[in-house]
C-alpha positions in Angstrom: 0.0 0.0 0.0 2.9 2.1 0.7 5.7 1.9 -1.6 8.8 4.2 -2.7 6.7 5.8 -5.3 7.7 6.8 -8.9 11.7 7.5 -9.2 12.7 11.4 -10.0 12.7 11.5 -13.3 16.6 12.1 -14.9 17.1 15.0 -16.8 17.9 14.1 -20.5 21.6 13.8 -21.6 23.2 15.9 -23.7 23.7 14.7 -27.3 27.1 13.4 -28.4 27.1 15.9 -30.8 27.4 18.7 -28.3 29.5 16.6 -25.6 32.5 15.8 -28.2 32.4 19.9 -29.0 32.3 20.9 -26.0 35.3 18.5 -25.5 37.6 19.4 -28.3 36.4 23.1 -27.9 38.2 23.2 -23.9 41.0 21.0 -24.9 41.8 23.6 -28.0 41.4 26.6 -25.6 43.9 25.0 -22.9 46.6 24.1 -26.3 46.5 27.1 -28.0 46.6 29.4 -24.7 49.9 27.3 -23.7 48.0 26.4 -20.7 46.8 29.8 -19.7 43.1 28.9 -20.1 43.7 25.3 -18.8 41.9 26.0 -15.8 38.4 26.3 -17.8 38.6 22.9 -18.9 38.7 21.6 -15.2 35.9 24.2 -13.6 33.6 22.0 -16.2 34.8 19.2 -15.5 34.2 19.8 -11.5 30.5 21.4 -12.1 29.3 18.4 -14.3 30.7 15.7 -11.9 30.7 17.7 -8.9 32.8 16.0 -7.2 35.2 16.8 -4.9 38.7 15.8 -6.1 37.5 17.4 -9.3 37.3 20.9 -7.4 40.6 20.3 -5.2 42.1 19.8 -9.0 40.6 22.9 -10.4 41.8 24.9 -7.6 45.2 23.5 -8.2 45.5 24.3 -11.5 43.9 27.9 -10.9 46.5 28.4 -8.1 49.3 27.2 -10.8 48.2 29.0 -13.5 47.6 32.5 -11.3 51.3 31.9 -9.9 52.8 31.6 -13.5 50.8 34.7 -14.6 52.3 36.4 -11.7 55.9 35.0 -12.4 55.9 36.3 -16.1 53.9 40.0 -15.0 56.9 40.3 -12.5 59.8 39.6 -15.2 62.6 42.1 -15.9 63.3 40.5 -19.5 62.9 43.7 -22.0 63.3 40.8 -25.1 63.1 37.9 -23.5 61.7 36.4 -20.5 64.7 35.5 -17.2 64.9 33.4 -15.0 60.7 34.5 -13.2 59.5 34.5 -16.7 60.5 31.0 -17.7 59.4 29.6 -14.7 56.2 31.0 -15.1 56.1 29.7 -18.8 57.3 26.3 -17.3 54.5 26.1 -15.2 52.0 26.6 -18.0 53.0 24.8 -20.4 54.1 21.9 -18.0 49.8 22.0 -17.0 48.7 21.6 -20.2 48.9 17.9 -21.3 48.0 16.7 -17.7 45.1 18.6 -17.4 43.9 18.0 -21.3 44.2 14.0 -20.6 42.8 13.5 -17.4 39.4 16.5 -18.3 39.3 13.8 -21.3 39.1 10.9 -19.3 37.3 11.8 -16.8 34.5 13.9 -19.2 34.3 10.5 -21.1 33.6 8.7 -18.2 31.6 10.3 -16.5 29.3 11.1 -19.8 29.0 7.2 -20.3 28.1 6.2 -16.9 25.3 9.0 -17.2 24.3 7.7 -20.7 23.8 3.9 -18.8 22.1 5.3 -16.2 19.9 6.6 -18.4 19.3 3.8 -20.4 18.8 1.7 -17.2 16.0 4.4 -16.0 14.2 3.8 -19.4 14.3 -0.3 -19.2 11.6 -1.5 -16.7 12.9 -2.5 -13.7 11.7 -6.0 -13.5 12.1 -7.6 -16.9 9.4 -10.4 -16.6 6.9 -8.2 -15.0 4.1 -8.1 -17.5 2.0 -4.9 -16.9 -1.7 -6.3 -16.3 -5.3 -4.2 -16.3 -6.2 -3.8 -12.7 -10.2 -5.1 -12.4 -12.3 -2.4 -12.5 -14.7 -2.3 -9.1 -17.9 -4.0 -8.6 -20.6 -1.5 -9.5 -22.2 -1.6 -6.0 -18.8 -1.3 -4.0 -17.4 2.0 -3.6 -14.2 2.1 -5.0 -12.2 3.6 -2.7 -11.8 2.8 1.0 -12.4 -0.5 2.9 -15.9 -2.5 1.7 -18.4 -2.6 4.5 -18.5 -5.1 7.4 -22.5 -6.0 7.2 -22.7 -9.5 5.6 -25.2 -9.2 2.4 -28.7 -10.1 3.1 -29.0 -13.3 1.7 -25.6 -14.7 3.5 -26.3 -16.2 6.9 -23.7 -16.1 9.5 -22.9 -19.5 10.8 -21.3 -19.5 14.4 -17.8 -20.8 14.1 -16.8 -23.7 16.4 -14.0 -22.9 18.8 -10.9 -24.5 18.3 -10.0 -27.6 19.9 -6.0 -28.7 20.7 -6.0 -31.8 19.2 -3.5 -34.5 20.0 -0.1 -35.4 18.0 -0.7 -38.7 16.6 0.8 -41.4 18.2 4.6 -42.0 17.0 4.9 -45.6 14.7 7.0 -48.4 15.9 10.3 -49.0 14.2 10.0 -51.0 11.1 10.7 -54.5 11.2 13.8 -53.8 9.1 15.2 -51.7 11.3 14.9 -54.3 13.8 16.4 -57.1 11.9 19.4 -55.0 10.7 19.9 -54.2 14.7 20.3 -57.6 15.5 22.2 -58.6 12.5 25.0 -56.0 13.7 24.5 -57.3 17.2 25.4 -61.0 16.4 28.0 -59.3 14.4 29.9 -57.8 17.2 29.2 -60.7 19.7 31.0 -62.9 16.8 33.8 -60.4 16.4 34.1 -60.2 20.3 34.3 -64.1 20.4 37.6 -64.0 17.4 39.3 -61.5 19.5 39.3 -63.2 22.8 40.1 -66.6 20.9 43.1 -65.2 19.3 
């Protein structure tokens, strides 16, 4: 009478088309930006899985990418960058292919899990359950709420006997089998008995 009800419906996933654009559009950015732009690839990646270690990851690289930005800004170089400078270069181009391959793998991942979750939502959930028409009501029973107590006119109500304990039957005897098979063993050890005191 009380079940868990319908499941939330999932929202629908986005189409492969737009996934794998979206993909190659962040992974593009983060290449041709040396890894300035890195960091936009792994805020999607933490606010479509959400989880966690995908934030801590995204503040890494943020923190890594604001500390090369503020390496190269501090540089003396007139022509070229020194010694802050290529550090700060270091750092961003040292971010890029780590953060490009794992926003990959985990993007792919985490899109295919939510395509078989949504596949599973749209299978019924017990194969061999076969969906039958519930009976409507009798015409003359309301349907809705329990039917009433009052026996119908033409039903007599017969007094029902009380219950009486009745006794376990008795237990049977042993079979005769049994009982030959017992003595057959005893005459067997009484024989075996008789060969061990004689030797």
């Amino acid at each position: 009478m009380h079940g868990h009800g319908y499941a939330p419906p999932h929202p629908p996933a986005p189409s492969e088309g737009s996934q794998v654009t979206l993909r190659v559009l962040f992974v593009v950015l983060a290449v041709i930006t040396c890894g300035f732009l890195a960091w936009a690839a792994m805020l999607r990646l933490a606010l479509v899985t959400r989880r966690t270690l995908d934030w801590a990851l995204f503040t890494v690289v943020a923190v890594l990418e604001a500390t090369a930005v503020v390496l190269i800004a501090i540089d003396p170089g007139k022509d070229g960058f020194e010694r802050p400078g290529n550090a700060g270069m270091a750092i961003l181009v040292s971010t890029v292919i780590p953060v490009v391959a794992y926003y990959l793998t985990m993007d792919i991942r985490h899109c295919g899990q939510a395509r078989a979750a949504q596949v599973m939502y749209q299978q019924p959930q017990f194969p061999g359950y076969v969906q039958q028409q519930q009976p409507q009501p009798h015409p003359q029973q309301p349907s809705y709420g329990y039917p009433s107590q009052a026996p119908p006119p033409h039903v007599t109500q017969t007094p029902v006997p009380p219950a009486t304990h009745t006794p376990p039957p008795p237990s049977r005897p042993a079979p005769a089998r049994i009982n030959q098979v017992r003595a057959e063993l005893d005459e067997l050890s009484d024989y075996l008995r008789k060969q061990e005191g004689g030797n």
